[in-house]
C-alpha positions as CSV (number, residue, x, y, z in Angstrom):
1,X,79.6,149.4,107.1
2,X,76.2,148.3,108.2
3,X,74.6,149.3,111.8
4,X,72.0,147.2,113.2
5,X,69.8,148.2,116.0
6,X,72.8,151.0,116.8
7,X,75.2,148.1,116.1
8,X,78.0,148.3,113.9
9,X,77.5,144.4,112.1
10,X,80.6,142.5,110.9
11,X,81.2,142.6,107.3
12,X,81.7,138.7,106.2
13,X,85.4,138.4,104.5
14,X,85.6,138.2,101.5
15,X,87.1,134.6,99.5
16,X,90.5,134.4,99.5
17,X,91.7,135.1,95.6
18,X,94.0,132.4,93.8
19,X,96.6,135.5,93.9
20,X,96.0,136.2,97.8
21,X,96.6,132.5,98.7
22,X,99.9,132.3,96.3
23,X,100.8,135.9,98.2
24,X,100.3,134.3,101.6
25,X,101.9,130.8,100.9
26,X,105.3,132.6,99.9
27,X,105.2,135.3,102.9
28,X,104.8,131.9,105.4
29,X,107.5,130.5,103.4
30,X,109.9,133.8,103.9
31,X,109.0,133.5,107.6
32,X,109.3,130.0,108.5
33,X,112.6,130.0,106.4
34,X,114.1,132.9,108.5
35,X,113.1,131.3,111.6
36,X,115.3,128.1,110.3
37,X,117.7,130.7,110.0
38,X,117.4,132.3,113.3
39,X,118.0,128.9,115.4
40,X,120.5,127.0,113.0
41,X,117.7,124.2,112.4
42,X,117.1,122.7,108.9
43,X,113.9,123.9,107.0
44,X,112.2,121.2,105.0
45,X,109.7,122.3,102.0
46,X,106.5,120.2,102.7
47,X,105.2,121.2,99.1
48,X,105.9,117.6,98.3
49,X,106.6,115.6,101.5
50,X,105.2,112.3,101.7
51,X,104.7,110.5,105.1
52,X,106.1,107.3,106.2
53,X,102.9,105.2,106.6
54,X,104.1,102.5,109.0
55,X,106.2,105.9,111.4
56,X,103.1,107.7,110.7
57,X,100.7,104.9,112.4
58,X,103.0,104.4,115.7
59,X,102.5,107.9,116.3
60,X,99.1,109.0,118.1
61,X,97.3,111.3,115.6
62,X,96.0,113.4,118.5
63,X,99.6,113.9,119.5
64,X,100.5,115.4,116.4
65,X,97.4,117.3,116.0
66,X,98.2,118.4,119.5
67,X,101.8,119.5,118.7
68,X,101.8,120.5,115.6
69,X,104.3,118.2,114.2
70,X,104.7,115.5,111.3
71,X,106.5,112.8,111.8
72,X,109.4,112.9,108.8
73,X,112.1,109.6,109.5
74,X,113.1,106.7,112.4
75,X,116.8,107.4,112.8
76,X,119.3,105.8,115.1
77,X,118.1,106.4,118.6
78,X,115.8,109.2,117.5
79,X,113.2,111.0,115.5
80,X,113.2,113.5,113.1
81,X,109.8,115.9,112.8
82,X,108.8,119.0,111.5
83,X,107.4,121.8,113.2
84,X,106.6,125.1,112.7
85,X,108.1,126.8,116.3
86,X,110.8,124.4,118.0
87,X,111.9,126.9,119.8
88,X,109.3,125.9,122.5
89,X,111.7,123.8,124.9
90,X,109.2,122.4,127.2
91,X,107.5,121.6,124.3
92,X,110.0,119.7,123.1
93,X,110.7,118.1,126.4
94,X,106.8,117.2,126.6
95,X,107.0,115.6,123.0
96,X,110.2,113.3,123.7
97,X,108.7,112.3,127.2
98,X,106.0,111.2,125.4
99,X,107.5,109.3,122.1
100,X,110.1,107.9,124.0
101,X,113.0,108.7,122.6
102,X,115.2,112.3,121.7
103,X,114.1,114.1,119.2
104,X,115.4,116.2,115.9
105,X,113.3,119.4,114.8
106,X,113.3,120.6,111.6
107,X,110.9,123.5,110.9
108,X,108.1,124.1,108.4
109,X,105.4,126.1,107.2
110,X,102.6,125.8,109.9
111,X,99.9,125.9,106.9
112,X,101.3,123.3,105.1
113,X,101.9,120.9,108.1
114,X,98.4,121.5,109.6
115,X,97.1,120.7,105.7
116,X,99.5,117.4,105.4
117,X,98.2,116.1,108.8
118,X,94.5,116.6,107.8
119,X,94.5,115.1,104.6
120,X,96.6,112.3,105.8
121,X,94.6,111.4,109.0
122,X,91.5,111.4,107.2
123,X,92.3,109.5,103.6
124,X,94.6,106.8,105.9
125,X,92.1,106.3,108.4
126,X,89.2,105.7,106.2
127,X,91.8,103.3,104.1
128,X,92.6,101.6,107.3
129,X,89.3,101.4,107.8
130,X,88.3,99.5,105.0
131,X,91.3,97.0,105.4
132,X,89.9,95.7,108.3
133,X,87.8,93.1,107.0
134,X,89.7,92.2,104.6
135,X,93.1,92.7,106.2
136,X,92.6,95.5,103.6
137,X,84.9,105.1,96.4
138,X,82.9,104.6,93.4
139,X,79.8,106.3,93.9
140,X,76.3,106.8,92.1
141,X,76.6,108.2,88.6
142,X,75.5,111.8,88.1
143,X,73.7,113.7,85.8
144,X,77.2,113.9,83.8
145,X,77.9,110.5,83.7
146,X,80.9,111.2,86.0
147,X,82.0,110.0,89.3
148,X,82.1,112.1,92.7
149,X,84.5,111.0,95.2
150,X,85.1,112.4,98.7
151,X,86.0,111.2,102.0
152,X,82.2,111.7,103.1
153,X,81.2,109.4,100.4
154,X,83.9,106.6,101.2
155,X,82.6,107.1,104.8
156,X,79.1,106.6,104.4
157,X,79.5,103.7,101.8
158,X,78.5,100.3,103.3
159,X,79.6,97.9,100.7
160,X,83.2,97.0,102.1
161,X,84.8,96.3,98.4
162,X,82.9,99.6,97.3
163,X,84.9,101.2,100.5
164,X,88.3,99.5,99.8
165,X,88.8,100.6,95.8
166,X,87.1,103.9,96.2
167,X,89.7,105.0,99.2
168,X,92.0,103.1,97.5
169,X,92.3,105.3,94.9
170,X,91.7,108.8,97.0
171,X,94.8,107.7,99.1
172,X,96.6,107.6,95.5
173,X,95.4,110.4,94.6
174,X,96.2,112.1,98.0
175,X,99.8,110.9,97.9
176,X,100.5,111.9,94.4
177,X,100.8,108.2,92.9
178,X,100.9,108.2,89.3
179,X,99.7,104.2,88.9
180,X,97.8,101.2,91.5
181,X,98.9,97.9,91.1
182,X,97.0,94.7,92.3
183,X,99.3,91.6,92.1
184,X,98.0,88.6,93.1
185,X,99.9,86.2,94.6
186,X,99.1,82.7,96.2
187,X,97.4,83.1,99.2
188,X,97.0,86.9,99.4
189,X,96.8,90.4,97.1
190,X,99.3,93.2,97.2
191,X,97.8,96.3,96.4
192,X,100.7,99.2,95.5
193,X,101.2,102.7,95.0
194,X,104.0,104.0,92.0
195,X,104.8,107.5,93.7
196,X,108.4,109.4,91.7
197,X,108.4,106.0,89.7
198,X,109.0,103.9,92.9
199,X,106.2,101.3,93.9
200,X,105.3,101.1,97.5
201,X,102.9,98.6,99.2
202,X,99.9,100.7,100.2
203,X,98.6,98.5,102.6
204,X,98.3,95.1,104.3
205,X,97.9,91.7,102.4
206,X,94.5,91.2,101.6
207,X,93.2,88.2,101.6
208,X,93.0,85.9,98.3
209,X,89.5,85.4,98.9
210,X,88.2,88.9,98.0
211,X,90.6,89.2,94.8
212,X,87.9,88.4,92.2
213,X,85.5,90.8,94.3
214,X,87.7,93.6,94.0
215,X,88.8,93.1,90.0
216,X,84.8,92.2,89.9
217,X,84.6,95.9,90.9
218,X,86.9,97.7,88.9
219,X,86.0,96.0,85.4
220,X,82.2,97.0,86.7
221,X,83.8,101.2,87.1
222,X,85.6,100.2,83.8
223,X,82.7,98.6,81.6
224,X,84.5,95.6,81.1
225,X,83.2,91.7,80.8
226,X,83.3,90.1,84.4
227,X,82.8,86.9,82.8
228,X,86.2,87.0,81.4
229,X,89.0,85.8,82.5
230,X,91.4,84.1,80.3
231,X,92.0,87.4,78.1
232,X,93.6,91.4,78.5
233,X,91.1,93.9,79.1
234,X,91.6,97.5,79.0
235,X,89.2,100.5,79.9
236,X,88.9,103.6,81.4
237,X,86.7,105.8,84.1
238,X,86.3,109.1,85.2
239,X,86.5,110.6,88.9
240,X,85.6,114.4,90.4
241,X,87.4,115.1,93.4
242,X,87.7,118.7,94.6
243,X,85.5,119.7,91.6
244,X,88.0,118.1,89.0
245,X,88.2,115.6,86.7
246,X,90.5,112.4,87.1
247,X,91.2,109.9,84.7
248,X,91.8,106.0,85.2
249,X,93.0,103.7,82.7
250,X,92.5,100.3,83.6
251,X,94.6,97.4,82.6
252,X,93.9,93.8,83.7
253,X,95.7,90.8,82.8
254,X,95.5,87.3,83.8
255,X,98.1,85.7,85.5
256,X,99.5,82.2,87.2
257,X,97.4,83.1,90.4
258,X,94.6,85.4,89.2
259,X,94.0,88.3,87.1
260,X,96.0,91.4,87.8
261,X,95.0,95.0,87.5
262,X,97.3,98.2,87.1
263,X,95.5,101.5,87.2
264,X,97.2,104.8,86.0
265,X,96.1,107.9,87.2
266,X,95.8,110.9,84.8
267,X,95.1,114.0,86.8
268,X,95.8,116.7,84.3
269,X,94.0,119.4,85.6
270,X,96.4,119.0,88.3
271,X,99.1,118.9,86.3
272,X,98.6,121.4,83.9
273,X,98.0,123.7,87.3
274,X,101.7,122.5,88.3
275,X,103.4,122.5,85.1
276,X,102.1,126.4,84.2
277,X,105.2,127.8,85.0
278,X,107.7,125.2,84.1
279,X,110.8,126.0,82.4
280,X,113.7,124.4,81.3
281,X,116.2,126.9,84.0
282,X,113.9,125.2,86.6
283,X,114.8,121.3,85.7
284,X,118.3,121.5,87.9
285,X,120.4,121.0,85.0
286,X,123.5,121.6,84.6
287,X,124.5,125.0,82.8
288,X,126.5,122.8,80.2
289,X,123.4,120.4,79.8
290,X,121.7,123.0,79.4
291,X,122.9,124.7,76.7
292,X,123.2,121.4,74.8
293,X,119.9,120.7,75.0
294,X,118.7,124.3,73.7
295,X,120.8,123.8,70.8
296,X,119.7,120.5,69.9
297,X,115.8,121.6,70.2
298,X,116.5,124.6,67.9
299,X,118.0,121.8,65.4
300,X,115.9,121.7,61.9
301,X,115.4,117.8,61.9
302,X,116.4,114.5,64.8
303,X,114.3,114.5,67.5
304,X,115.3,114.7,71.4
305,X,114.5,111.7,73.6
306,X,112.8,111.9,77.1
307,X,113.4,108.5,79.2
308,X,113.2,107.1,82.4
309,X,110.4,105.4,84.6
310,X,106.9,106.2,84.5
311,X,105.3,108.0,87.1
């Protein structure tokens, strides 16, 4: 303990360990499952929640920051939302006056809400952002050869089609997606996320104009030839975000209206964090399944299939 000029100084705190944060995570959990408990109300695990853009953009961000709520579904003649304490009544009552319509509380860990809402306030308003001019972040190279990307460098970027891919792809990343697709159509370009092997339109129709700008951009990220068209091309780049490495493997191939670009996302720092502790008892099979499926992967020869969707 340090004393300064007969004052006792505040000690800084010390980092909170990877073990601390894991500790803390589960005792919110405990709580905020008990207090479902407490008042009959559902509890929702936000580990994986992923927000409904267009119910997420009716809804004032302030109000939600102000609340402490996240908007989870539009049902008949009401809406549901998480929060960590609805027990507040007047709260409640407050909140309903305001959205116009009753409301459904579910309850939440307070961390993880306050964390959803920031990350998705920030990457969807810098992606909405960037749609605007187009009725739709690459940066510098380093030292490394690698890419940094952060909402502060999306931010600052002035080149709109810079702006569009680069939060483009930190939304993805931000909402889990494991592939972008840009299909070009007509008069317009679709640009879409594959999230749990599902795609879902990220954003607004962008204008047909800016389609060759944009595949311009990512064959430039990819090394590819921008002169050609007529041809498949396939490359690759690297992103840091939050001081780790991404991969992108770029596929573009021409089509009827234009060339058309998927982009897979290979974040395997990410997922070798997530898979660590992954067994087979955790899958939700069946006990029956299960035991099948031991016995065939202790068999001395065949081989045992894994199939479904990508992403």
């Amino acid at each position: 303990m340090a004393v300064i000029n007969g004052k006792v100084a505040a000690q800084p705190l010390e980092p909170e360990t990877v073990e601390q944060a894991r500790e803390r995570v589960a005792r919110e959990r405990r709580e905020a499952e008990a207090f479902a408990a407490r008042y009959g109300l559902e509890f929702v695990d936000l580990t994986r929640f992923r927000i409904e853009n267009d119910l997420f953009r009716r809804i004032p961000f302030e109000l939600m920051l102000r609340y402490g709520f996240i908007p989870e579904e539009q049902l008949d003649g009401r809406i549901s939302v998480v929060m960590a304490d609805p027990s507040d009544v007047l709260k409640i009552d407050e909140m309903e006056m305001l959205l116009g319509q009753p409301i459904e509380a579910k309850v939440g860990v307070r961390s993880a809400i306050e964390e959803i809402l920031q990350k998705s306030e920030s990457a969807q308003r810098v992606l909405d952002e960037a749609s605007e001019d187009f009725r739709i972040q690459l940066v510098q190279e380093d030292e490394e050869g690698e890419e940094v990307l952060s909402i502060d460098r999306i931010s600052a970027d002035t080149s709109p089609i810079i702006k569009l891919v680069d939060s483009t792809m930190f939304n993805a990343i931000q909402r889990r997606a494991s592939d972008i697709h840009i299909e070009t159509r007509d008069t317009e370009v679709i640009i879409k996320y594959r999230i749990d092997g599902v795609l879902y339109q990220a954003m607004e129709p962008i204008d047909k104009r800016h389609h060759q700008t944009i595949i311009s951009r990512l064959k430039v990220m990819s090394e590819l030839d921008i002169a050609e068209k007529r041809i498949p091309q396939d490359g690759r780049f690297k992103l840091r975000l939050k001081g780790r490495t991404i991969d992108f493997r770029v596929s573009i191939m021409p089509s009827v209206h234009g060339e058309d670009c998927v982009i897979r996302i290979l974040d395997k720092e990410s997922m070798s964090e997530e898979f660590k502790n992954l067994r087979l008892d955790i899958l939700g099979f069946d006990e029956e399944t299960l035991r099948k499926l031991r016995k065939f992967i202790r068999e001395p020869y065949g081989m045992v299939l894994v199939t479904g969707p990508t992403g």
